[in-house]
KENUNU-422287 format. One record per residue (C-alpha): residue in one letter; x, y, z; residue number from 1. Coordinates in steps of 0.05 Angstrom, whole numbers, plus 5000, padded with zeros to 4 digits. Each point is the difference from the previous one (the first is absolute). Layout:
<pts>
resn	east	north	up	resi
a	X	Y	Z	NUM .
...
</pts>
This chain:
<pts>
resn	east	north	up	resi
x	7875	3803	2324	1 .
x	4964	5071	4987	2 .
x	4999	5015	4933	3 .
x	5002	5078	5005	4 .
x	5057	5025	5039	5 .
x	5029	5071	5029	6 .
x	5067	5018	5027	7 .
x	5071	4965	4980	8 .
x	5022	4989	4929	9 .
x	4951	4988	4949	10 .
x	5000	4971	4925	11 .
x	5022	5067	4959	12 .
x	4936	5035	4982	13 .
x	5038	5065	4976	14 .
x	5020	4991	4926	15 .
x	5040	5045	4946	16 .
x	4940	4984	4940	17 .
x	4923	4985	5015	18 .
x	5007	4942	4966	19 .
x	5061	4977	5051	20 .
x	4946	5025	5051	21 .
x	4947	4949	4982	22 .
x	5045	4946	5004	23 .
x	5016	5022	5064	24 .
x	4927	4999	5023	25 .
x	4993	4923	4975	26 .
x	5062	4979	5043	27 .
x	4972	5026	5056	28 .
x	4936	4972	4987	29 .
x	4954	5071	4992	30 .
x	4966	4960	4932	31 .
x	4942	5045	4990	32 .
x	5046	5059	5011	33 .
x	5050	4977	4948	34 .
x	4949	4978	4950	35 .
x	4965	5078	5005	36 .
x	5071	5024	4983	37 .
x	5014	4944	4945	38 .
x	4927	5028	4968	39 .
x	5028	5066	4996	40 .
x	5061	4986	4974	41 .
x	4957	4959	4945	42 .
x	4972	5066	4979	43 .
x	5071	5022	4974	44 .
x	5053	4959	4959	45 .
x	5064	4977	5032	46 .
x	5049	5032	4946	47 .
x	5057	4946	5025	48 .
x	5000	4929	4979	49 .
x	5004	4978	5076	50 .
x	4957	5047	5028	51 .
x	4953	4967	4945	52 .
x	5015	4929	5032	53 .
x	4999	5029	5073	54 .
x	4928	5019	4987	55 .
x	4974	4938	4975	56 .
x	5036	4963	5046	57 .
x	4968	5030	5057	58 .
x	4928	5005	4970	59 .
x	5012	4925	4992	60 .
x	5013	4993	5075	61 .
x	4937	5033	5026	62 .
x	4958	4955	4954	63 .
x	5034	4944	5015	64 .
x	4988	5008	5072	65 .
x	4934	5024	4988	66 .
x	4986	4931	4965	67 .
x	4985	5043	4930	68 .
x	5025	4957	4957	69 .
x	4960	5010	4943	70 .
x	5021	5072	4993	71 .
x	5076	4972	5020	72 .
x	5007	4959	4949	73 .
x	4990	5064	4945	74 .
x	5075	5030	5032	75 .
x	5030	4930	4974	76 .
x	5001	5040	4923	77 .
x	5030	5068	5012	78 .
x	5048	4967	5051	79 .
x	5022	4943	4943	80 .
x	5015	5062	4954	81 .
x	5043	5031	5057	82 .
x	5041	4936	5006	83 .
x	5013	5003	4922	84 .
x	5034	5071	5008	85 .
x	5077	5000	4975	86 .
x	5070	5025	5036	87 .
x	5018	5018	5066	88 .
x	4950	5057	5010	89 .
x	4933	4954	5000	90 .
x	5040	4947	5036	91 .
x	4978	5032	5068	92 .
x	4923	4998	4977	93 .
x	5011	4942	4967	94 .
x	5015	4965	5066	95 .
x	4951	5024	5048	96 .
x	4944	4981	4936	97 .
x	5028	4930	5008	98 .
x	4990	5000	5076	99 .
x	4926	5019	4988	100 .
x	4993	4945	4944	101 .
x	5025	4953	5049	102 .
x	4944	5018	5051	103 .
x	4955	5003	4949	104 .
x	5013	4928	4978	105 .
x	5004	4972	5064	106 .
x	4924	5029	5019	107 .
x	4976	4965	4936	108 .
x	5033	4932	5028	109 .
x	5054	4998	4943	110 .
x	5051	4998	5043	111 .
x	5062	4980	4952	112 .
x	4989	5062	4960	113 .
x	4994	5040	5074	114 .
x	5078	4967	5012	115 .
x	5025	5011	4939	116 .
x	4981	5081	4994	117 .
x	5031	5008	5073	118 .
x	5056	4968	4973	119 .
x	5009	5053	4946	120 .
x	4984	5055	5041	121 .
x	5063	4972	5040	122 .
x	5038	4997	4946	123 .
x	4984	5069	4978	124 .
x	5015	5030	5071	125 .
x	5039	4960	5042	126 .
x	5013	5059	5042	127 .
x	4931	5028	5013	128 .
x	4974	5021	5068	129 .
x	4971	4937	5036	130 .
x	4942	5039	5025	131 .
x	4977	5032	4936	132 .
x	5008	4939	4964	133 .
x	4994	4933	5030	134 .
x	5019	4952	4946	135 .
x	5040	4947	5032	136 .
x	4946	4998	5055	137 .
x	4941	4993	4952	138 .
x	5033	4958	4958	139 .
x	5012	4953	5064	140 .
x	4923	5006	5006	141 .
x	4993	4968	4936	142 .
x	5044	4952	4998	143 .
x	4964	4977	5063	144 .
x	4927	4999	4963	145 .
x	5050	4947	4953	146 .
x	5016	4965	5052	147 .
x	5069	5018	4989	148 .
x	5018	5003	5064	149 .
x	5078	5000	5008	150 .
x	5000	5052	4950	151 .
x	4952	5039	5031	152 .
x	5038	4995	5066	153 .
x	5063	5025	4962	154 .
x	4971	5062	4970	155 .
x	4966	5008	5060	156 .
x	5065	5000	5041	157 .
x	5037	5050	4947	158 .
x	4942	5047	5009	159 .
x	5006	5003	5074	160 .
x	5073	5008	4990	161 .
x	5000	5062	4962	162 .
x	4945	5031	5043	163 .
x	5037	4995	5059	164 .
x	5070	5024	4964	165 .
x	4959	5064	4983	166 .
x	4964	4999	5065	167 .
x	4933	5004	4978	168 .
x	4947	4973	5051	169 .
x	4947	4992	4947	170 .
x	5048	4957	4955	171 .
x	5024	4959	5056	172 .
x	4922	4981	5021	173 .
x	4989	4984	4925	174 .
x	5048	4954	5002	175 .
x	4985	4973	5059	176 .
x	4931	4985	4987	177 .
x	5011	4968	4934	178 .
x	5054	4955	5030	179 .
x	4945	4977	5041	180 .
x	4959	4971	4945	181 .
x	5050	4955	4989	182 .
x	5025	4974	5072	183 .
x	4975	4961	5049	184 .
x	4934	5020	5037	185 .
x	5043	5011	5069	186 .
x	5050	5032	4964	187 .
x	4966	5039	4962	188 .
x	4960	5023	5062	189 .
x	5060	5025	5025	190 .
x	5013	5033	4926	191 .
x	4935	5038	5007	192 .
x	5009	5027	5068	193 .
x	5067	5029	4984	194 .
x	4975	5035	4941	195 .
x	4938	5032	5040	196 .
x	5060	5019	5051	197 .
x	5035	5038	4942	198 .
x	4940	5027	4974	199 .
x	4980	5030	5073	200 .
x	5040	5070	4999	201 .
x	4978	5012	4932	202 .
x	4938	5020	4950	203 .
x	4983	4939	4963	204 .
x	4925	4983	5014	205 .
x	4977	4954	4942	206 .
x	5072	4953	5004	207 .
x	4979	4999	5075	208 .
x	4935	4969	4983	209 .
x	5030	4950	4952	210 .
x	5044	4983	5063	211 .
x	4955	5004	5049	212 .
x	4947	4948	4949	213 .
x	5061	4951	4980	214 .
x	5020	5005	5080	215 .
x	4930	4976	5023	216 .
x	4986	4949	4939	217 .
x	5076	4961	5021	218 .
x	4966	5004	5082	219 .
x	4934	4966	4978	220 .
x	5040	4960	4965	221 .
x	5046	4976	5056	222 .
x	4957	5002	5055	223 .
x	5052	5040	5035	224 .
x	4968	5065	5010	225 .
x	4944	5035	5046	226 .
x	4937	5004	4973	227 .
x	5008	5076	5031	228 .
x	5059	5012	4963	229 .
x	4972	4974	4929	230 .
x	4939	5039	5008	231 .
x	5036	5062	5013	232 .
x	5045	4989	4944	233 .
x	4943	4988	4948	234 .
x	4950	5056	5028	235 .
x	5059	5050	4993	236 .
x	5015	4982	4930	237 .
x	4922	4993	4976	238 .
x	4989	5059	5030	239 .
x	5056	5040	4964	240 .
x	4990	4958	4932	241 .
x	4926	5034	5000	242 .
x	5022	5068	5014	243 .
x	5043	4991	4940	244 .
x	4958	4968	4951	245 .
x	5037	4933	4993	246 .
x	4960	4953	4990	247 .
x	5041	4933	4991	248 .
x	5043	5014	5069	249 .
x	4931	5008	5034	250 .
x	4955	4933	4975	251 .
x	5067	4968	5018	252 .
x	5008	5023	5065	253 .
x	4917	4996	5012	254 .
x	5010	4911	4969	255 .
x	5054	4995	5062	256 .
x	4950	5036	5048	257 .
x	4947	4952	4974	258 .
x	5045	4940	5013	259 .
x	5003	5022	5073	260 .
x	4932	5012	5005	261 .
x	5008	5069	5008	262 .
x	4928	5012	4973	263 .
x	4977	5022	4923	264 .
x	5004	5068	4971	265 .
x	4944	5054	4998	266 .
x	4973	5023	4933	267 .
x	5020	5074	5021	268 .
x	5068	4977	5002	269 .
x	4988	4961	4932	270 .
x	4976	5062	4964	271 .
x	5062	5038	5031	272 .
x	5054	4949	4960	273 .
x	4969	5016	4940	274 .
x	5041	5034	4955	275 .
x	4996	5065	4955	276 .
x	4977	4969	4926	277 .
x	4952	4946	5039	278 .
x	4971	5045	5035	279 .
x	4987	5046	4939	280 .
x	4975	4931	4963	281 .
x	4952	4990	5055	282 .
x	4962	5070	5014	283 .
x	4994	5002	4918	284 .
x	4966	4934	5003	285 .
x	4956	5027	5057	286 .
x	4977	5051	4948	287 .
x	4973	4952	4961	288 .
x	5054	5006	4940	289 .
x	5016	4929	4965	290 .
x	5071	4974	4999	291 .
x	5014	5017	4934	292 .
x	4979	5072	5016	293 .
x	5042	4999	5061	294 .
x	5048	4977	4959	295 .
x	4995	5055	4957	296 .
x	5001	5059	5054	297 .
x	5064	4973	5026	298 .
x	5028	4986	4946	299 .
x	5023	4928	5014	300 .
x	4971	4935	4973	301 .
x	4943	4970	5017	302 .
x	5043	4934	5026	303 .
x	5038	5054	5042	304 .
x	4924	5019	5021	305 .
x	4981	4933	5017	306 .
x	5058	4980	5043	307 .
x	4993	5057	5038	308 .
x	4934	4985	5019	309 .
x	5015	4931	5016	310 .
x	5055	5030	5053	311 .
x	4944	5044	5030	312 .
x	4958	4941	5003	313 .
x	5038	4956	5037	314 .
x	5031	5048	5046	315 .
x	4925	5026	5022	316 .
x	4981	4933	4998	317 .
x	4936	5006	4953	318 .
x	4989	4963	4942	319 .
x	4961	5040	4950	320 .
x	4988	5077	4979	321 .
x	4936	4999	5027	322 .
x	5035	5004	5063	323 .
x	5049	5052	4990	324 .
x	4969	5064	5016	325 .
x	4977	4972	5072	326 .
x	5079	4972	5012	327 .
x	5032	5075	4979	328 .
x	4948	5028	5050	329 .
x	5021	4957	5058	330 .
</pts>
């Protein structure tokens, strides 16, 4: 499935706010576009309480699919304080700040606290738009990782119902996909390749890949599809998780190209998953500046410092600064 599409509908890209704009751009997978609006919109502050939770919300989505979760983990705060707001004006923000809890908690593995803030943010808008936000579908994701799987199915289900009463492609695929987690491998096979069919007419590049990389880890599994076919699914979304910056999507779609023996990746295309702040860490360390002093120039902690180095060292596969400057030169 390409990931970049032209002609026939499309996921809506035109939006009344910029806010409503970058949330647009994650849907349809442009990440690096939406987080260069998001870091605009950071320079000014939202006056509305879910305009407030609409921001963080999608600031946590780009890290979280960048694999920042270091810097993640410091929304968890101001979105807390957002759930805490009274009456029926923060109950809007208060909602979509649950949502991003949820994801949140289920990145950091604690994946009751992930099912019980979708839960609330179900509660709190029962009606919302299935697209914007997912919570029966990510709370089905969940419940999976707790191997509650009936449950999961359920949710899963109701969120596939409501996308398709509204007639939203995107929704429907969602669903679809984390139904799958939950079924059958031949089942959910079929699961998966009805949800690339409804993403197909439409702009949705990154839920692709997470289609396309679920697709081709339930064929290895199976035995039931090409090797041609597997390959093309995982080059397609490698290839697109790099362009974007995502770095969990891509090592997990590069481990099922491994399995296959589809051949190791280049430390060019190491250096390129790197993200922003690691990046930073390691040309300051290049300089010659110590951790704490790092540390202190981007003003973060010197743990923050240190596991960021670790990431750049196993993803450029070195094992000590020495060899630092000669891996960012590659």
């Amino acid at each position: 499935m390409p990931h970049t599409r032209s002609g026939g509908p499309t996921t809506r890209i035109a939006a009344t706010t910029p806010l409503q704009h970058a949330g647009s751009l994650l849907r349809a997978g442009r990440v690096r576009d939406a987080a260069t609006a998001l870091a605009a919109l950071a320079a000014t502050t939202p006056s509305g309480h879910t305009d407030q939770a609409g921001l963080l919300a999608a600031r946590a989505e780009v890290l979280l699919g960048r694999g920042d979760l270091t810097t993640a983990a410091t929304l968890v705060a101001p979105l807390l304080e957002l759930v805490a707001a009274p009456g029926p004006s923060g109950q809007a923000g208060a909602a979509v700040a649950h949502h991003a809890l949820g994801e949140l908690a289920a990145a950091a593995g604690d994946v009751d606290s992930s099912v019980e803030h979708h839960a609330r943010a179900g509660v709190l808008a029962p009606g919302a738009d299935p697209e914007q936000l997912p919570w029966r579908a990510n709370q089905a994701l969940a419940l999976a990782r707790a191997r509650r799987s009936e449950d999961a199915a359920r949710q899963a289900r109701a969120h596939l119902r409501v996308g398709r009463a509204v007639g939203s492609a995107y929704a429907v695929a969602h669903g679809l996909r984390a139904l799958a987690t939950v079924s059958p491998t031949t089942e959910g096979v079929g699961l998966l390749e009805e949800a690339r069919a409804a993403l197909a007419p439409i702009d949705a590049a990154r839920l692709a890949a997470q289609v396309d990389t679920d697709l081709a880890g339930l064929l290895v599994l199976s035995g039931s599809g090409s090797s041609l076919q597997v390959l093309r699914l995982l080059r397609d979304a490698e290839t697109y998780a790099a362009q974007e910056g995502l770095w969990p999507l891509r090592q997990r779609a590069r481990r099922l190209l491994d399995l296959v023996g589809a051949g190791t990746e280049s430390r060019s295309e190491a250096l390129a998953t790197l993200t922003l702040a690691e990046r930073r860490v390691a040309e300051l360390a290049v300089q010659g500046l110590s951790n704490r002093e790092i540390a202190t120039a981007l003003v973060v902690t010197v743990k923050a410092v240190e596991w960021h180095l670790s990431r750049v060292y196993r993803k450029v596969q070195i094992t000590s600064r020495r060899e630092l400057a000669g891996a960012l030169m590659s």
